[in-house]
N, C-alpha and C positions, 0 to 999 in steps of 0.2 A: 054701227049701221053702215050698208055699202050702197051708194050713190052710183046712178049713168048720166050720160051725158044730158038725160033728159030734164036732169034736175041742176039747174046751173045758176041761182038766181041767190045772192046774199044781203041779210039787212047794212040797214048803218048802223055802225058803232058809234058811237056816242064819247064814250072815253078817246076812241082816239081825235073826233072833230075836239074835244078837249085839248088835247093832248096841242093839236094844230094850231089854232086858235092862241094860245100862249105861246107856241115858237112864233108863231106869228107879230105876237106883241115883243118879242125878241126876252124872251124871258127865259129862262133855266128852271124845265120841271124834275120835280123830286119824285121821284118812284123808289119803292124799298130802299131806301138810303143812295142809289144813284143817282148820279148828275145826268140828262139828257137834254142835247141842245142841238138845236136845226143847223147848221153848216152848209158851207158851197164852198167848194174849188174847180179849179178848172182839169180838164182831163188832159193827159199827153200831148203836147202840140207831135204833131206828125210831122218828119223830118220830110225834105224835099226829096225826090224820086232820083236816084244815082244816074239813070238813062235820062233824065231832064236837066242832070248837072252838068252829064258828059257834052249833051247836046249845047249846051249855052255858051262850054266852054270852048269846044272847036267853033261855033259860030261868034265869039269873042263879047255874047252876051253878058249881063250881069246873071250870077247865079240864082233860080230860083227858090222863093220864097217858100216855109211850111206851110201848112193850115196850122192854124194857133186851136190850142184846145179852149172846148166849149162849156162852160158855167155848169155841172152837176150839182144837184141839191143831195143832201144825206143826212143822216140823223146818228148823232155820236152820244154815246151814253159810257162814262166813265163808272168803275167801282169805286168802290171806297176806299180811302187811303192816297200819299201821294202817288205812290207809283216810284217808281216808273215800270209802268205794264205792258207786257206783252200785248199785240191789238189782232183783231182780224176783221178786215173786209168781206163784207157781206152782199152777195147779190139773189136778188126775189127768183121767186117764179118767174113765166109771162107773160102773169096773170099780175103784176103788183106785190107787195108785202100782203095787202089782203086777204090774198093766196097763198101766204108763205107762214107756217108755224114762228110765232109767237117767243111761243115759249124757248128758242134757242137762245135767244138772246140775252133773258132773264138766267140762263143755265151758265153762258158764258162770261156772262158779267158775273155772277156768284163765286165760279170758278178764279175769279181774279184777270180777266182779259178783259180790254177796251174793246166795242165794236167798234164798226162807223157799217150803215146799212144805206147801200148806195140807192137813190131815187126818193121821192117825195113817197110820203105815206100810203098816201090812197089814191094814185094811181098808176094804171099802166105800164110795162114798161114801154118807152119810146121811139126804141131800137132793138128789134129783135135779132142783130146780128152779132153774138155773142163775141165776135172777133175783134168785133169794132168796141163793144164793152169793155175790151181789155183796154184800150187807152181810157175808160173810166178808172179800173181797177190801178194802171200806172197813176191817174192823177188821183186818188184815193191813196195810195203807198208815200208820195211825194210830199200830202195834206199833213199823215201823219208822223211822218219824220219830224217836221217841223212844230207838232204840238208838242209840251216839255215833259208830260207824266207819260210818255210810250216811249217804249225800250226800240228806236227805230232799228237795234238789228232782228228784231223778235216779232215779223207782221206776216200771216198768214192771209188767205185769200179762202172765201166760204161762199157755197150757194147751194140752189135747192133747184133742178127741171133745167131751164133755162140761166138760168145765173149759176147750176152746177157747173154745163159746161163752159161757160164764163171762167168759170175759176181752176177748170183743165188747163182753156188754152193759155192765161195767166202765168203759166208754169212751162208753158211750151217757148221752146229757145229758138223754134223756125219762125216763131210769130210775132205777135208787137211788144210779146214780152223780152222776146231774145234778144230787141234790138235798144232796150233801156238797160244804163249800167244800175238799177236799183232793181231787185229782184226780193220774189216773195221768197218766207222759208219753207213754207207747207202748202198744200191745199186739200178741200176735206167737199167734195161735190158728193151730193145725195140727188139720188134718181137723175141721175145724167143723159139726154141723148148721147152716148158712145159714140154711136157712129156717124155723127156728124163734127168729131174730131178727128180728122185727116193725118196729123204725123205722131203726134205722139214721144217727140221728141222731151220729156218732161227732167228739169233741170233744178229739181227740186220732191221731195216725198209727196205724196197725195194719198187720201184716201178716197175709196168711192163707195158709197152706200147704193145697193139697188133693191129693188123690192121682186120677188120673182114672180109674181103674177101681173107685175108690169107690163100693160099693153101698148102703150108709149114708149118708154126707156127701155128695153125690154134688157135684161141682163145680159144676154149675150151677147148683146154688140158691146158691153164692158168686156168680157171675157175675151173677147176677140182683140179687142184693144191691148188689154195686158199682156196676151201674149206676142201683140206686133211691136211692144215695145223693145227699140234694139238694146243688144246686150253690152253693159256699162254703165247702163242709164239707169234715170232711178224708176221702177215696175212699179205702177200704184198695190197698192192695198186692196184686193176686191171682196167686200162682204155683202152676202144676198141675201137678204131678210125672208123667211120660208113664210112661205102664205098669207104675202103682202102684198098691196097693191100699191099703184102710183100716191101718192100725197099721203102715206103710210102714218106719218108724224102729225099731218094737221087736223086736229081737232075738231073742226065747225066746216060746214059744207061752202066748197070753192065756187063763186061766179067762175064760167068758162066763157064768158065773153071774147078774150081774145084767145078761145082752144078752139073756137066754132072747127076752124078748116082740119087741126088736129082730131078731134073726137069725131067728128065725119067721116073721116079716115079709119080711124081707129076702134070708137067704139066705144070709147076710155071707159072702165069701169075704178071706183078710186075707195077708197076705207080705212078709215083712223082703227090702226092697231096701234093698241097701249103697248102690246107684249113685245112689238118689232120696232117702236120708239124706245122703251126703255133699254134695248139690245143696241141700239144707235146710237142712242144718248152715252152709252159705255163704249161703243167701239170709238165715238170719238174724244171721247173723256182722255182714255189712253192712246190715241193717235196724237194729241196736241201733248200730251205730257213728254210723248217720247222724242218729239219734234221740236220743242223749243227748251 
């Protein structure tokens, strides 16, 4: 079935207020044999500005201070076995996990990989500025270094719309990731705004899933990316799903609460292909095999 923007309204789930309602009681639920537990750490403190060091220090000031990173909630779901596993960092749509297919995460746990899926369940995301995400993504990589069943040289970085390109700039060495010595090894963005990644400096493999009837992400501002990417560096991966639309992979129809200004724009048209998901599901199957 293919949906407009005119149709934007989604029930409650019920399993997941379940689901909440027990992290909430600080409990460890059991799904298919995985462990799933609500988690917080804090995101990248932000170093202090070199032009406000240089300034303090010819004025014979004390050097200033960072911003110290701020309390992220997430939801980590271990496979079976001790480990030590492989993990990848996950971030939503714009729209929340609500809007974000489900079942990748049941596919990547199966596969043998720990998530951790940045943001509270059911809602929103809080920050639309993908850049500034990335100091989640740093304190996401940092969390799980120091959990003992992930292999912390082996953590990729994953999103879908809005937390795809999360998971570009992640990878990008001009941005908040270039300036942490702890770096992801892959990253795997589905339906990316492209062209609201500026350098493209990327210091690590990526892949990028686009859908070509994408009215939003639309493919070629990927296409245009890959090919600005300078030569040395690592060229992502570009696969375009033939006669797909945006939210290609999800299932059940998206609230566009926070697409209002997007789809006014755009027009969004969006449609769960099984045939362009099951094509994804493999091109990332073998993207993460060949990468870690």
């Amino acid at each position: 079935m293919t949906y407009n923007t005119r149709h934007s309204k989604s029930g409650i789930n019920l399993p997941n207020l379940l689901t909440l309602y027990l992290a909430a009681m600080g409990m460890v639920v059991l799904l298919s044999g995985f462990s799933v537990t609500e988690v917080e750490f804090n995101s990248m403190d932000v170093p202090p500005n070199k032009f406000k060091i240089r300034q303090a220090k010819q004025k014979g000031l004390p050097a200033p201070e960072g911003v110290p990173g701020s309390p992220v909630k997430a939801t980590l779901t271990k496979p079976e076995g001790k480990g030590p596993f492989p993990a990848i960092v996950m971030f939503s749509t714009a729209g929340g996990w609500q809007d974000t297919p489900r079942h990748w995460r049941k596919r990547l746990n199966a596969w043998g990989y720990v998530t951790l899926e940045v943001g509270a369940e059911n809602e929103f995301s809080n920050n639309l500025q993908s850049q500034n995400q990335v100091l989640d993504a740093i304190g996401a990589l940092e969390y799980l270094q120091e959990v003992p069943y992930v292999d912390s040289n082996r953590v990729a970085v994953m999103g879908w719309d809005l937390g795809a390109e999360t998971a570009l700039w992640a990878i990008d060495a001009l941005g908040w990731a270039g300036k942490h010595k702890d770096r992801f090894v892959a990253a795997v963005a589905i339906y990316p705004p492209c062209d609201l990644i500026a350098v493209g400096q990327f210091f690590s493999p990526a892949l990028i899933i686009s859908a070509e009837l994408d009215g939003l992400a639309k493919p070629s501002s990927c296409e245009r990316l890959v090919k600005s990417v300078p030569s040395g560096l690592n060229v992502p991966i570009l696969k375009i799903m033939p006669g797909a639309y945006h939210w290609f992979d999800l299932p059940h129809r998206p609230d566009l609460t926070s697409y209002m200004t997007f789809s006014q724009t755009f027009d969004m048209t969006y449609e769960y292909n099984a045939k362009a998901t099951e094509a994804a599901v493999n091109h990332v199957s073998s993207f993460l095999e060949a990468n870690f």
